[in-house]
N, CA and C of each residue as an Amber inpcrd file, in Angstrom:
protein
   714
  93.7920000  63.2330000  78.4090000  93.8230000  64.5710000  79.0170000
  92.5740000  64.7600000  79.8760000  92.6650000  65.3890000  80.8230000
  91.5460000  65.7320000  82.1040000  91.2320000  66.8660000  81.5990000
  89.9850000  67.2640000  81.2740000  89.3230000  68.4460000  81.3360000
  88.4160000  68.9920000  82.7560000  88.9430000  70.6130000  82.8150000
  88.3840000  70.8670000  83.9460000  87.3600000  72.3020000  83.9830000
  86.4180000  72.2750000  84.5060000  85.4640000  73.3550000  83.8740000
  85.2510000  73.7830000  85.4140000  86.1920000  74.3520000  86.3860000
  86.3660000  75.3030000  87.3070000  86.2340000  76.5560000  87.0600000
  84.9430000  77.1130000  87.7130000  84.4880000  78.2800000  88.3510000
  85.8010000  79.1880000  88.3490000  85.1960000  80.6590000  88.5540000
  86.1940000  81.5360000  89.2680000  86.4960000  81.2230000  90.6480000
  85.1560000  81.3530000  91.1840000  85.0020000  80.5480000  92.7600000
  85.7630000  79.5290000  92.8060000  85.8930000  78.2180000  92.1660000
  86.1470000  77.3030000  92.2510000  88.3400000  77.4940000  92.3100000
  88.3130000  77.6370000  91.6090000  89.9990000  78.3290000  91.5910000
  90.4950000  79.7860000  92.6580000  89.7430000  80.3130000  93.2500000
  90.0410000  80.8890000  94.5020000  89.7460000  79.9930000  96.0630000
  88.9080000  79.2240000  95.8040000  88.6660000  78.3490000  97.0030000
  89.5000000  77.6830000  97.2420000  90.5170000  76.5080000  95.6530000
  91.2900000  75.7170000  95.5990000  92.3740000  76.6960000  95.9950000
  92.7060000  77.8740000  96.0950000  93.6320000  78.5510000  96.2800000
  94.1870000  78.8120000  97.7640000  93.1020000  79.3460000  98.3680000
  92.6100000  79.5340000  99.6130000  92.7700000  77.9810000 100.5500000
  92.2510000  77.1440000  99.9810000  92.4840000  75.8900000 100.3210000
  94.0560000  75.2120000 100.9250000  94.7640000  75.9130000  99.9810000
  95.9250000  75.9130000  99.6720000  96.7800000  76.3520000 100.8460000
  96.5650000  77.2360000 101.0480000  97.0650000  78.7690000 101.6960000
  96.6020000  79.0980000 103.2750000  95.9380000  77.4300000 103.3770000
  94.9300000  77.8260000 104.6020000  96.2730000  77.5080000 106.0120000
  96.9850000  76.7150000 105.4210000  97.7710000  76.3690000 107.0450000
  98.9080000  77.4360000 107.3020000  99.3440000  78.3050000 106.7600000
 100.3550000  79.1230000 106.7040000  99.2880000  80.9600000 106.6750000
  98.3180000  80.7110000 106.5210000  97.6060000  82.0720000 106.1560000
  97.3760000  83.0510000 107.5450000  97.2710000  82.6390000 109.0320000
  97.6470000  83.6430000 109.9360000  99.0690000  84.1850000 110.0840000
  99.6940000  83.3140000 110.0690000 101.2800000  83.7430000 109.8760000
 101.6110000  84.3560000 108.8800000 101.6840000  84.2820000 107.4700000
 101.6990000  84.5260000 106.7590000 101.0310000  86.3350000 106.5670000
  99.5920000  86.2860000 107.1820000  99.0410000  87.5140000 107.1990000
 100.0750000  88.5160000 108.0450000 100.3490000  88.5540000 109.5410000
 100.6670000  88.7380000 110.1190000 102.1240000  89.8250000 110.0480000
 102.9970000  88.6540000 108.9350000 104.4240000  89.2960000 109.2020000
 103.7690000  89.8590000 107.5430000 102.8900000  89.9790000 106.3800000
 102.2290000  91.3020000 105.6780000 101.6710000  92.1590000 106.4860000
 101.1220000  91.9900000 107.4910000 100.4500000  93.6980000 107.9830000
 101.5630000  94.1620000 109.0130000 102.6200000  93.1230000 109.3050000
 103.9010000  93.7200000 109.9140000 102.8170000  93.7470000 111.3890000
 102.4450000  92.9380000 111.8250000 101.7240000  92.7200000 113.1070000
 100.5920000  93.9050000 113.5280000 100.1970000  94.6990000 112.9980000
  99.2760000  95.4200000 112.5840000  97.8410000  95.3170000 112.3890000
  97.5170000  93.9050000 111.9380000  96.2300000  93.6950000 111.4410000
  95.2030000  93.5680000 112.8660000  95.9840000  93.4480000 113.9020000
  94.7980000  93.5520000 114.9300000  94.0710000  94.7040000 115.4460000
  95.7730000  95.9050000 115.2580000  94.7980000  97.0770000 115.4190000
  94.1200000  97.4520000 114.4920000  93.8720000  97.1150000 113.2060000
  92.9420000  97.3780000 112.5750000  91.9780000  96.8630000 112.9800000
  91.8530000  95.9050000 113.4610000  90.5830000  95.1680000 113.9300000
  89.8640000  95.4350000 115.0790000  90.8110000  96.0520000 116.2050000
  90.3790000  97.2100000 117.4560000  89.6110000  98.2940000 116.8410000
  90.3960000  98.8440000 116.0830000  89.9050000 100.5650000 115.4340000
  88.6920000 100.3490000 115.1570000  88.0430000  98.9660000 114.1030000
  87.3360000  98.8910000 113.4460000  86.3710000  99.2910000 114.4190000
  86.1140000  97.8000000 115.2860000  85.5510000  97.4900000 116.0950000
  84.8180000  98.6280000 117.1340000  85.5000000  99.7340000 116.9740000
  85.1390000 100.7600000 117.6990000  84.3800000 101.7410000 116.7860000
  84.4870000 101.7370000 115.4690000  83.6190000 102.6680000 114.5140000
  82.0440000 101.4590000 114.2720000  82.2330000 100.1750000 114.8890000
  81.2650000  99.9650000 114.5210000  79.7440000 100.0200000 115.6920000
  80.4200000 100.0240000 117.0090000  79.7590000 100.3410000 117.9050000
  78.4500000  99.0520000 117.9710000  78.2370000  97.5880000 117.9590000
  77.7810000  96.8440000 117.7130000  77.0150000  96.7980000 119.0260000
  75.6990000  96.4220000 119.0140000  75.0410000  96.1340000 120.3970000
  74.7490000  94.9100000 120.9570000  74.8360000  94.6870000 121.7040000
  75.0900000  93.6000000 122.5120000  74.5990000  92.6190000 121.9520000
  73.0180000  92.7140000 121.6990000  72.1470000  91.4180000 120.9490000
  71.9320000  91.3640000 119.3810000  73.0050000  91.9060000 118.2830000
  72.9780000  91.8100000 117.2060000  73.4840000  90.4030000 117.1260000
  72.9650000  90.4910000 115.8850000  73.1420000  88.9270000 115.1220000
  73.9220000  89.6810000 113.5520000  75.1810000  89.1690000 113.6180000
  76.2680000  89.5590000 112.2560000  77.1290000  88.8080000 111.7670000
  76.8420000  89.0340000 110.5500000  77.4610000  88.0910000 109.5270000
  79.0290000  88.2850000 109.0630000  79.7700000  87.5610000 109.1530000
  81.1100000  87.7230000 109.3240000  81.7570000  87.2100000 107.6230000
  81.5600000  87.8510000 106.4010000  81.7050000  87.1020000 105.2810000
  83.2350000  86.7480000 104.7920000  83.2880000  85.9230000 104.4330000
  84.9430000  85.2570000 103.7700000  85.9520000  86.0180000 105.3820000
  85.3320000  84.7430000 105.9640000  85.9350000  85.0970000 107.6840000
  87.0350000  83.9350000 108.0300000  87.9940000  83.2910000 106.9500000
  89.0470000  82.4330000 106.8100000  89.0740000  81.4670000 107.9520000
  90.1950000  82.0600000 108.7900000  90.5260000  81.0410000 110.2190000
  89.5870000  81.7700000 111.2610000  88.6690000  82.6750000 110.9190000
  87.9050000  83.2350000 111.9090000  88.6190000  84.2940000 112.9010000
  89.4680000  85.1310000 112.6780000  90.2550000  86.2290000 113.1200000
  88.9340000  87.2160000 113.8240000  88.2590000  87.7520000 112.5380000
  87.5050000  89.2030000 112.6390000  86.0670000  88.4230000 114.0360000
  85.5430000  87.5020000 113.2060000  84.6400000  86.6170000 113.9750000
  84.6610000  86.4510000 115.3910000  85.8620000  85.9290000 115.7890000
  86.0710000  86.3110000 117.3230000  85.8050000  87.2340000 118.0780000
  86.5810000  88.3020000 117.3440000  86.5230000  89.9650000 117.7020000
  85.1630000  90.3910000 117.7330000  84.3630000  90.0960000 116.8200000
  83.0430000  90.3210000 116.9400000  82.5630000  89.7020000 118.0970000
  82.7040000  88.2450000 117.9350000  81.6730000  87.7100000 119.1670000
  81.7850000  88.3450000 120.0910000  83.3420000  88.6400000 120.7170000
  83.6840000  89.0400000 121.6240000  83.4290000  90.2140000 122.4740000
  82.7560000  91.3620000 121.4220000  81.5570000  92.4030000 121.1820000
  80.5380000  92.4380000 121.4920000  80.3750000  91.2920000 121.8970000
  78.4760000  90.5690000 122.0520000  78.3990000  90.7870000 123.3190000
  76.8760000  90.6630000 123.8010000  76.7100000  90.1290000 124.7730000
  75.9510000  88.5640000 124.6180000  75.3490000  87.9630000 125.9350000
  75.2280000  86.5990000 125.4610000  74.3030000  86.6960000 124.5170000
  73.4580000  87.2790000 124.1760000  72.2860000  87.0010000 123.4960000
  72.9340000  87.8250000 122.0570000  73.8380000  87.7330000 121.8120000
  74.3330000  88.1140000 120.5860000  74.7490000  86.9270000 119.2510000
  75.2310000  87.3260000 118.7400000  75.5860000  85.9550000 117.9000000
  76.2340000  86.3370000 116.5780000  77.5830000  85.8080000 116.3000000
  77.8580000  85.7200000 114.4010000  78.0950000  84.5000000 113.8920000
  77.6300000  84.9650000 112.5510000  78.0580000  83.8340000 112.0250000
  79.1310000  84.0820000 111.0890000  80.0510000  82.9730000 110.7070000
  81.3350000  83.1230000 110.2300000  81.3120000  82.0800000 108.8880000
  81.2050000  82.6320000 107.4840000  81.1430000  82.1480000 106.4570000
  82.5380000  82.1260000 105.4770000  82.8290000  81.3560000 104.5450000
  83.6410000  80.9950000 103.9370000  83.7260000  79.9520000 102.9330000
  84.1960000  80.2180000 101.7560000  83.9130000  79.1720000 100.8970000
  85.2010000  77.7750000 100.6420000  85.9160000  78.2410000 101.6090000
  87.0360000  77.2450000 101.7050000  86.7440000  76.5990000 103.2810000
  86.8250000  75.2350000 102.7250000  86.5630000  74.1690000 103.6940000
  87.8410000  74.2070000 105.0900000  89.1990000  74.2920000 104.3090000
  90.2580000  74.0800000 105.0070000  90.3920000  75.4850000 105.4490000
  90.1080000  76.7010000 105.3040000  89.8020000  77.7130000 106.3390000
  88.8370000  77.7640000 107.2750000  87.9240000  77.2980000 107.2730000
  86.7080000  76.7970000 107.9710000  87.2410000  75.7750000 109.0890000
  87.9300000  74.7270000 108.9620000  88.7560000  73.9800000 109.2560000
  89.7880000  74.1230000 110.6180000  90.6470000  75.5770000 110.0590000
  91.6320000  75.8420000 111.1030000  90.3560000  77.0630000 111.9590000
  89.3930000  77.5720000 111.6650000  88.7570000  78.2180000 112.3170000
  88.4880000  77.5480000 113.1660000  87.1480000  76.1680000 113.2450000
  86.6680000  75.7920000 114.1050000  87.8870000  74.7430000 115.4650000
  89.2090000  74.9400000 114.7410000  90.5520000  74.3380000 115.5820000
  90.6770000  75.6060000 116.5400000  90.6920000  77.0210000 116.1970000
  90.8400000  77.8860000 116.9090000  90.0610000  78.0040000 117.9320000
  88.8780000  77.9810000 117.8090000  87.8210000  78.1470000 118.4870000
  87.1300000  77.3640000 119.4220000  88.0840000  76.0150000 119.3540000
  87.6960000  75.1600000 120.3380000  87.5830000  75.3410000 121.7420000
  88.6260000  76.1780000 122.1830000  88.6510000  76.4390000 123.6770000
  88.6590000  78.2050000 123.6650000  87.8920000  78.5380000 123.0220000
  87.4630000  80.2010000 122.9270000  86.4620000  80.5590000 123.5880000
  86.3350000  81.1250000 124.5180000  85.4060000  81.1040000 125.6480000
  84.0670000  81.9830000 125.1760000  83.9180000  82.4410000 123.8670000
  82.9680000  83.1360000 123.2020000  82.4770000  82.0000000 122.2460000
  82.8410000  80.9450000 122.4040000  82.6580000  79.9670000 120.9090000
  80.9090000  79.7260000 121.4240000  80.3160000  79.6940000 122.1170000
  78.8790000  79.9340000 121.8920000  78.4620000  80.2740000 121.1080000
  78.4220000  81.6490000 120.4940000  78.0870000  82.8710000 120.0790000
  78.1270000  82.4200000 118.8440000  79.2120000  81.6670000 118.3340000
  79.2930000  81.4400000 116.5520000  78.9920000  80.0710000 116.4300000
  78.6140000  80.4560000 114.9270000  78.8600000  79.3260000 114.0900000
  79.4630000  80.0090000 112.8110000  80.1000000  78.5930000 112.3640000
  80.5160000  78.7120000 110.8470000  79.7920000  78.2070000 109.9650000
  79.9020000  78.8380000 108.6450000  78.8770000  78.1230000 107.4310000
  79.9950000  78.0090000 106.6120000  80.0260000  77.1020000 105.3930000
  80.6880000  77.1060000 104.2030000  79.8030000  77.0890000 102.9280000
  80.1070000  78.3500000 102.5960000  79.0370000  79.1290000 101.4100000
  79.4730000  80.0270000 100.6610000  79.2900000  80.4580000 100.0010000
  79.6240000  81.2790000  98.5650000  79.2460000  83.0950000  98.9670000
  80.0430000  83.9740000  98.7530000  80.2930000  85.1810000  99.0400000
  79.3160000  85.6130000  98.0960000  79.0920000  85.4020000  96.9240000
  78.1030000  86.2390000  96.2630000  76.9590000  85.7560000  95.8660000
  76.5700000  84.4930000  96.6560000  75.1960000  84.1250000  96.8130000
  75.2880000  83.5200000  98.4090000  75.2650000  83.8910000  98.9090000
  74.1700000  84.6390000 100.5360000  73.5160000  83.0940000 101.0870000
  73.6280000  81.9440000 101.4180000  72.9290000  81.1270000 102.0250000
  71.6800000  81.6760000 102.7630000  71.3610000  83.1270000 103.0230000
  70.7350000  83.0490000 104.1270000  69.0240000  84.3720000 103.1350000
  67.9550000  84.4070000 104.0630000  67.1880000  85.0100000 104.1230000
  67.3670000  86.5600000 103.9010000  66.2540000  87.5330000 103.4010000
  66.4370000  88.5730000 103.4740000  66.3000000  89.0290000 104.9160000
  67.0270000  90.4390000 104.8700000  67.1270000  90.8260000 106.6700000
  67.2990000  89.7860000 107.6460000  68.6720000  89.3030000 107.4970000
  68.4230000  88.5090000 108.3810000  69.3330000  88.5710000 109.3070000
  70.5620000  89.9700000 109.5160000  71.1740000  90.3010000 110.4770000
  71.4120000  91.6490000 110.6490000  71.7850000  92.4900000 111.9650000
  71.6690000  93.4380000 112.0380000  72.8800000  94.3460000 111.2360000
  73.9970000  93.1240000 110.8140000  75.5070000  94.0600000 110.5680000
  75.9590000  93.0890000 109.6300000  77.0730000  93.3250000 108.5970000
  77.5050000  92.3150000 108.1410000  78.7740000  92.3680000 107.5410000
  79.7490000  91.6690000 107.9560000  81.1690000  92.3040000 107.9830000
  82.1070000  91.4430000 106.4870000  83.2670000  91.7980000 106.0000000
  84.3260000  91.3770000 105.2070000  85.7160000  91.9490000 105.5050000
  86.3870000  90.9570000 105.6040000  88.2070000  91.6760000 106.1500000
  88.5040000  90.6630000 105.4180000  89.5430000  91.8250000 104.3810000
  90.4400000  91.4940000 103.4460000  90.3060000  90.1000000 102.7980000
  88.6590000  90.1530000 102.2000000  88.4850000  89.1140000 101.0040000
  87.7490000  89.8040000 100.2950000  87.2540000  90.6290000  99.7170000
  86.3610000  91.6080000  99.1220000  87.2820000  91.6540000  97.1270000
  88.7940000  92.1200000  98.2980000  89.5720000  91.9380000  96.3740000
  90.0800000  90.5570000  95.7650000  89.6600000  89.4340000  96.4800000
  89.9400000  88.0800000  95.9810000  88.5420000  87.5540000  95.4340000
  87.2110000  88.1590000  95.7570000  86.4740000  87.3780000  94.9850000
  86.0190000  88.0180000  93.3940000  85.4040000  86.9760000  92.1840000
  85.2980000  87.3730000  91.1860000  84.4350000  88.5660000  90.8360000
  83.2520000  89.2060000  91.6040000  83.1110000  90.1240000  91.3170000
  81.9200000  90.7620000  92.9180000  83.2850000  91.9850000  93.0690000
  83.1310000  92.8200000  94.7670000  81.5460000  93.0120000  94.6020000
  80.8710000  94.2930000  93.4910000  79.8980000  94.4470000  93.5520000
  78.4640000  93.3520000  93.9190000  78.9920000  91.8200000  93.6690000
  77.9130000  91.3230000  93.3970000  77.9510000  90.7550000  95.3000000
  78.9780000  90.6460000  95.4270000  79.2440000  90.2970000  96.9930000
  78.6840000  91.5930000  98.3620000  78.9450000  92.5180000  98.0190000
  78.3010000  93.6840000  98.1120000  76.7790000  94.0080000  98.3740000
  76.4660000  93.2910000  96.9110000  74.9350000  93.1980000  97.1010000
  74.0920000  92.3740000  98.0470000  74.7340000  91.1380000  98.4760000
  74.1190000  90.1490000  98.4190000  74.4930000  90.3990000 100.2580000
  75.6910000  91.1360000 100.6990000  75.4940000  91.8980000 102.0410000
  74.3730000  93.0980000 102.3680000  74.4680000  93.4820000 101.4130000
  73.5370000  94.3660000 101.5450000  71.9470000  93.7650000 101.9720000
  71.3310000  92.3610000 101.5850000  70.2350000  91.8150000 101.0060000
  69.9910000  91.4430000 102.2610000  71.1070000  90.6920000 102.9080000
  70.7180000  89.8350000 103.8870000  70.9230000  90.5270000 105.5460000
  71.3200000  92.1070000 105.2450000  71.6170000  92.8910000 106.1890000
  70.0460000  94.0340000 106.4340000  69.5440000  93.6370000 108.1280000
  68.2760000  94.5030000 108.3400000  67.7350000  96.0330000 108.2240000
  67.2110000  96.4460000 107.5870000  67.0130000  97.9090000 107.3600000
  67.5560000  98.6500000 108.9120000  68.2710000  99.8250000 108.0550000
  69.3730000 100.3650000 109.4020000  70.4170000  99.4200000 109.5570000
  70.5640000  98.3440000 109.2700000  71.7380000  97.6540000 109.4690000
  72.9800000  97.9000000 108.7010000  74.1850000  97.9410000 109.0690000
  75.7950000  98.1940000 108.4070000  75.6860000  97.0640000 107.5340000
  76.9010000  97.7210000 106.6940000  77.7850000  96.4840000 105.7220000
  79.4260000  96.7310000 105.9160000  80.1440000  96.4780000 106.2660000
  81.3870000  96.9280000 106.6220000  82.7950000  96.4050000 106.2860000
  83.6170000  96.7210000 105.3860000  84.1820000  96.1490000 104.8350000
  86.2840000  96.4210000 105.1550000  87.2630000  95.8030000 105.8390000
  88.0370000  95.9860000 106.1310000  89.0920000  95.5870000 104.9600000
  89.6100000  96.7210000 103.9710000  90.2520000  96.1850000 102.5710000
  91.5510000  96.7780000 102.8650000  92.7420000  96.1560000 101.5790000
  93.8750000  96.9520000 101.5700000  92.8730000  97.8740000 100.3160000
  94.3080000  98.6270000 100.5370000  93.7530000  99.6320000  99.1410000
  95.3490000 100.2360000  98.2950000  94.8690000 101.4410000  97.5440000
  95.9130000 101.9020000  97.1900000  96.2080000 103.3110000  97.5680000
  97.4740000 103.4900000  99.0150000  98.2800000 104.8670000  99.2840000
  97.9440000 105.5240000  97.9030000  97.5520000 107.1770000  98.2870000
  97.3540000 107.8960000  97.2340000  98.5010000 108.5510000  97.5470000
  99.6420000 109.0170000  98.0360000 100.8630000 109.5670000  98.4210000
 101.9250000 108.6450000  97.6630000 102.6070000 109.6570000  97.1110000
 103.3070000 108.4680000  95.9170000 104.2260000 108.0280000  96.2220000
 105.2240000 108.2770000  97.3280000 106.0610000 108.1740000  97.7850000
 105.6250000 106.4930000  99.1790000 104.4400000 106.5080000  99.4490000
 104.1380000 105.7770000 100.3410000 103.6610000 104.4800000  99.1310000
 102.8950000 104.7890000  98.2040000 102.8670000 104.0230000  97.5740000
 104.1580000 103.5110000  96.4510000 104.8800000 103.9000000  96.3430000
 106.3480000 103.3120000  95.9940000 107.0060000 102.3050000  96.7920000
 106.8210000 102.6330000  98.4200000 107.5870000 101.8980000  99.2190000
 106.2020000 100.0510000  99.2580000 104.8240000 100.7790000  99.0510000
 103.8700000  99.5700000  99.7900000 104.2510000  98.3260000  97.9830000
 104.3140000  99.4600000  96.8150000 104.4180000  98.6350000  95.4340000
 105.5740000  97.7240000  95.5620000 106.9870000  98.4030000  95.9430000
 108.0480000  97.2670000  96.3900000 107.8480000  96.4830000  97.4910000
 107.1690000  96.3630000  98.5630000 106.9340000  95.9150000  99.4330000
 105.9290000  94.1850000  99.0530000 105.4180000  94.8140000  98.6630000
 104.1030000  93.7660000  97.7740000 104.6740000  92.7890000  96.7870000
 105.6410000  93.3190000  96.3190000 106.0850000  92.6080000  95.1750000
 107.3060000  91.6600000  95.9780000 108.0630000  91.7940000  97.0990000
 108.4350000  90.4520000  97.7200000 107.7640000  89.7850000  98.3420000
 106.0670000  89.8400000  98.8210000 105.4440000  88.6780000  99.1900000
 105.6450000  87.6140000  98.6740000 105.6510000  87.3950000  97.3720000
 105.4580000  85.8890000  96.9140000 107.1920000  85.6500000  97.1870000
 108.0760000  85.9630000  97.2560000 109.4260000  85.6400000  97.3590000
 109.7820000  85.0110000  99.0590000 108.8890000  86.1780000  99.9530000
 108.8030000  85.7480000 101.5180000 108.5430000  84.9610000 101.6830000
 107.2470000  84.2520000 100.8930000 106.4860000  83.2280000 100.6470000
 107.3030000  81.7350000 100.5050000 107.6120000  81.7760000  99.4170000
 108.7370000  80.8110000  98.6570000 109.6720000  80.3590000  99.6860000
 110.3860000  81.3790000 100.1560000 111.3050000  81.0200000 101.3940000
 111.1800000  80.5900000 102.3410000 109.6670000  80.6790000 102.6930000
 108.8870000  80.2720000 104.1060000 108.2770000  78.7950000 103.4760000
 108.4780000  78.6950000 102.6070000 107.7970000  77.2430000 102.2070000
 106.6920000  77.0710000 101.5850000 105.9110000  78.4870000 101.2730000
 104.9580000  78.4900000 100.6680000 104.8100000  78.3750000  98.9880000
 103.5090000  78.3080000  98.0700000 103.8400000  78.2290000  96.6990000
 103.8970000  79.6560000  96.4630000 104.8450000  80.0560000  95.7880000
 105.2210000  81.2100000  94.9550000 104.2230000  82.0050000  94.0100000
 103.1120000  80.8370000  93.7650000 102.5000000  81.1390000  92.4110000
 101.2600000  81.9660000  93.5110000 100.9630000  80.9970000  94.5900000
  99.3060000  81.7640000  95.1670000  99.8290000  82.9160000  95.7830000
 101.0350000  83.4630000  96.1120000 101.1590000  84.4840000  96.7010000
 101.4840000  85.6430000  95.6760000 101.6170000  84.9930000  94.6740000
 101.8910000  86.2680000  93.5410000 100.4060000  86.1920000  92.9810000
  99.8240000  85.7290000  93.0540000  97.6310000  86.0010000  92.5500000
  97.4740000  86.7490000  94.0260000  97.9860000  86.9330000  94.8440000
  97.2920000  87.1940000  96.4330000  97.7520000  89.0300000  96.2470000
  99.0680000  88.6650000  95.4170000  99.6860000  90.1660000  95.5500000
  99.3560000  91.0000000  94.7110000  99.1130000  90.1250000  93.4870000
  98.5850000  91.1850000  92.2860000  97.0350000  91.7130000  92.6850000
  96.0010000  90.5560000  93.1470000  94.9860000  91.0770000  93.8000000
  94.8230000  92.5690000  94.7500000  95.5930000  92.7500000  95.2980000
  95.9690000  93.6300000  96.2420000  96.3060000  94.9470000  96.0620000
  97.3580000  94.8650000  94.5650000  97.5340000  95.6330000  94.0230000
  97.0840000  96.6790000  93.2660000  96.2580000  95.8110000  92.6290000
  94.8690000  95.8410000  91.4990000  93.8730000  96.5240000  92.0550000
  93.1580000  96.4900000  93.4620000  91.8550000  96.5520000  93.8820000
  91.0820000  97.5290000  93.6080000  90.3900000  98.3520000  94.0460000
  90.3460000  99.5490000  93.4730000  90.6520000 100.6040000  94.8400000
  90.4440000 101.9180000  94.3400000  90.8340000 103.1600000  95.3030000
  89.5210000 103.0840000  96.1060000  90.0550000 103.8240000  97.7690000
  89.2620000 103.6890000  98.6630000  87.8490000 104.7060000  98.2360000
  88.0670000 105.6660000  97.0970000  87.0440000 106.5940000  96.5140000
  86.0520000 105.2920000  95.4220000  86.5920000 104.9740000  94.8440000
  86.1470000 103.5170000  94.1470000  85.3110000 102.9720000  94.8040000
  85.4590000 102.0840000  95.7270000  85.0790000 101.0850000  96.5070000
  83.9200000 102.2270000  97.1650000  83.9290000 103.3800000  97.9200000
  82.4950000 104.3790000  98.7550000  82.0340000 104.2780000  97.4180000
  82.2600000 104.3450000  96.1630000  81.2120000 104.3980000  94.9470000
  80.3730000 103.4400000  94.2330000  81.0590000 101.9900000  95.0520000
  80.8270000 100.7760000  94.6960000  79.7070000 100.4760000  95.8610000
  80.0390000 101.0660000  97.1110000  78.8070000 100.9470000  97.9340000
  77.6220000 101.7510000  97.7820000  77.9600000 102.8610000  97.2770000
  76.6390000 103.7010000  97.0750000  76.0620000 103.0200000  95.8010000
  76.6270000 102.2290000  94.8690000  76.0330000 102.1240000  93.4850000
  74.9420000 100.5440000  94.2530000  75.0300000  99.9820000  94.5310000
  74.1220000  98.8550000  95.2710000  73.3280000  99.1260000  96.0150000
  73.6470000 100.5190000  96.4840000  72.3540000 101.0100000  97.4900000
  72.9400000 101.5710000  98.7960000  73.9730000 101.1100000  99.2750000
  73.9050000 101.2450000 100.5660000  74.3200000 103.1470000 100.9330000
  74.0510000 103.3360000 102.4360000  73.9210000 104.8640000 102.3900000
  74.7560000 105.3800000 103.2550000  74.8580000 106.6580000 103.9190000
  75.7680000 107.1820000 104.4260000  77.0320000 106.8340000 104.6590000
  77.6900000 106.2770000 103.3890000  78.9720000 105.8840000 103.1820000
  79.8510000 106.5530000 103.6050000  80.9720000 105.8090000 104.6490000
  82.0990000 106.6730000 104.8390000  83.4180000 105.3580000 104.9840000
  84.4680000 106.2300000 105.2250000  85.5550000 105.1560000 105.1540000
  86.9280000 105.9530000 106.0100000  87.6950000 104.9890000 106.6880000
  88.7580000 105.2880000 107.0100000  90.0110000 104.6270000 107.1040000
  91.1580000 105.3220000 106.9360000  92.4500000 105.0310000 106.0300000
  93.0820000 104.6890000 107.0920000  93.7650000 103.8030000 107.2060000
  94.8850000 102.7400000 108.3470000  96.2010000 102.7420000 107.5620000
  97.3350000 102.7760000 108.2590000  98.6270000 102.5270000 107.6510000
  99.1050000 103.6920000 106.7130000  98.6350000 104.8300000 106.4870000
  98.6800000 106.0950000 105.1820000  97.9130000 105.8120000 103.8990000
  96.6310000 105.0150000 104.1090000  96.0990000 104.8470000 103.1370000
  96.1730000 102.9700000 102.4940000  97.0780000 102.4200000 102.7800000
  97.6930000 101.0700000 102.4820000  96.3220000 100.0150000 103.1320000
  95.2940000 100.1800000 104.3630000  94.2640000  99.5940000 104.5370000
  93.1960000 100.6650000 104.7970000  92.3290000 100.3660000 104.3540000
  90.6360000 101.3280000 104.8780000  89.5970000 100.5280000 104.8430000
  88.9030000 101.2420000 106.0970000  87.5750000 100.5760000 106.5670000
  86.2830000 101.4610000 105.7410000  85.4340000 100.7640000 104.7420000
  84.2600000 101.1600000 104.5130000  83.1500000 100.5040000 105.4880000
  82.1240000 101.6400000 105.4460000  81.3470000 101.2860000 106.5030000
  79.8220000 101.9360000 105.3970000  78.9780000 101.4990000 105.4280000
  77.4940000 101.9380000 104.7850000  76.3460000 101.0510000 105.0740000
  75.0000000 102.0310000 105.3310000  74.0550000 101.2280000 106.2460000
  72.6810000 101.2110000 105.1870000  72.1010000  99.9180000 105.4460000
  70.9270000  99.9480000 104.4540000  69.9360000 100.6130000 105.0290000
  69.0450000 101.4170000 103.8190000  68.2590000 102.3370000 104.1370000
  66.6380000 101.8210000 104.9690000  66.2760000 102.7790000 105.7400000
  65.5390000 102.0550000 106.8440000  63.8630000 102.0570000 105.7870000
């Protein structure tokens, strides 16, 4: 018998790993083609200046990362982190002929220990990996650490519709991912951990309480889809 003494990390990476060649598509027909304007909207509450330097955390095939660079001016720069190799992988495939690919790099590193220095960017972003890692708060922190006094932490999550009727339709909705999945060729099993994650996460009141409890300040947040995605946004104190 093989014994195996895998991490939490270690079994979301292998997961992710998994999930990496089907995971834009896959995202896509879940946000019902949607997820970009979330990523416009964002992009506009965050008001980024030309020569920031921002950290793009559990940034998969590099979706949000782009969008950022793309924000920049030349003397700007993100970096795009991830603890799965084979997301890292189809990122730097994307980005080959991306006419912003200057601007980034990718790292492959761990969400709740920070490869990098204190203060060491002006902003620091997460889209929709915040409820897949083992524990938000500590990931949280460790944005917070490496983000410059006055600098954002900004976080693009699903959440849970407080309208019960909206959340009835998003609970059945959620619960045929892993079946969409299956049919599309995918494993059944990572899309039902992807869905229960999702499900589970906490409320968008939760999560502003999870940022204020680490420190960060003038917390605010806004609701996409009737509540089904929200953007937290909170800045470390100067």
């Amino acid at each position: 018998m093989v014994l195996t003494n895998k991490t939490p990390e270690d079994k979301v990476n292998s997961l992710f790993d998994r999930v990496a060649p089907e995971y834009d598509s896959m995202n896509n027909w879940i946000s019902m083609g949607l997820q970009k304007k979330w990523r416009k909207e964002t992009m506009k509450k965050l008001d980024i200046k030309n020569d920031s330097e921002i950290l793009d955390v559990c940034c998969g095939t590099g979706a949000w990362t782009a969008d950022l660079a793309r924000g920049l001016g030349e003397s700007g720069h993100v970096t795009g982190l991830d603890f799965s190799k084979e997301m890292l992988k189809l990122a730097e495939t994307k980005l080959v002929n991306y006419e912003q690919k200057s601007k980034i790099k990718l790292v492959q590193g761990n969400a709740m220990d920070l490869p990098f220095t204190d203060n060491s960017f002006n902003g620091a972003t997460i889209g929709f990996g915040l409820r897949n890692v083992p524990d938000a708060s500590q990931v949280l922190s460790e944005m917070l650490r490496v983000v410059k006094p006055g600098g954002f932490v900004a976080c693009l999550e699903t959440s849970q519709p407080q309208n019960m009727i909206v959340k009835s339709v998003w609970n059945i909705f959620f619960k045929l991912v892993p079946v969409i999945a299956k049919i599309r060729g995918n494993n059944y099993a990572d899309y039902d951990y992807l869905q229960k994650t999702t499900k589970e996460f906490v409320s968008a009141n939760r999560l502003k309480e999870m940022f204020e409890e680490v420190g960060l300040q003038k917390v605010t947040y806004k609701q996409f889809s009737l509540g089904a995605v929200v953007l937290h946004i909170g800045y470390k104190k100067m």
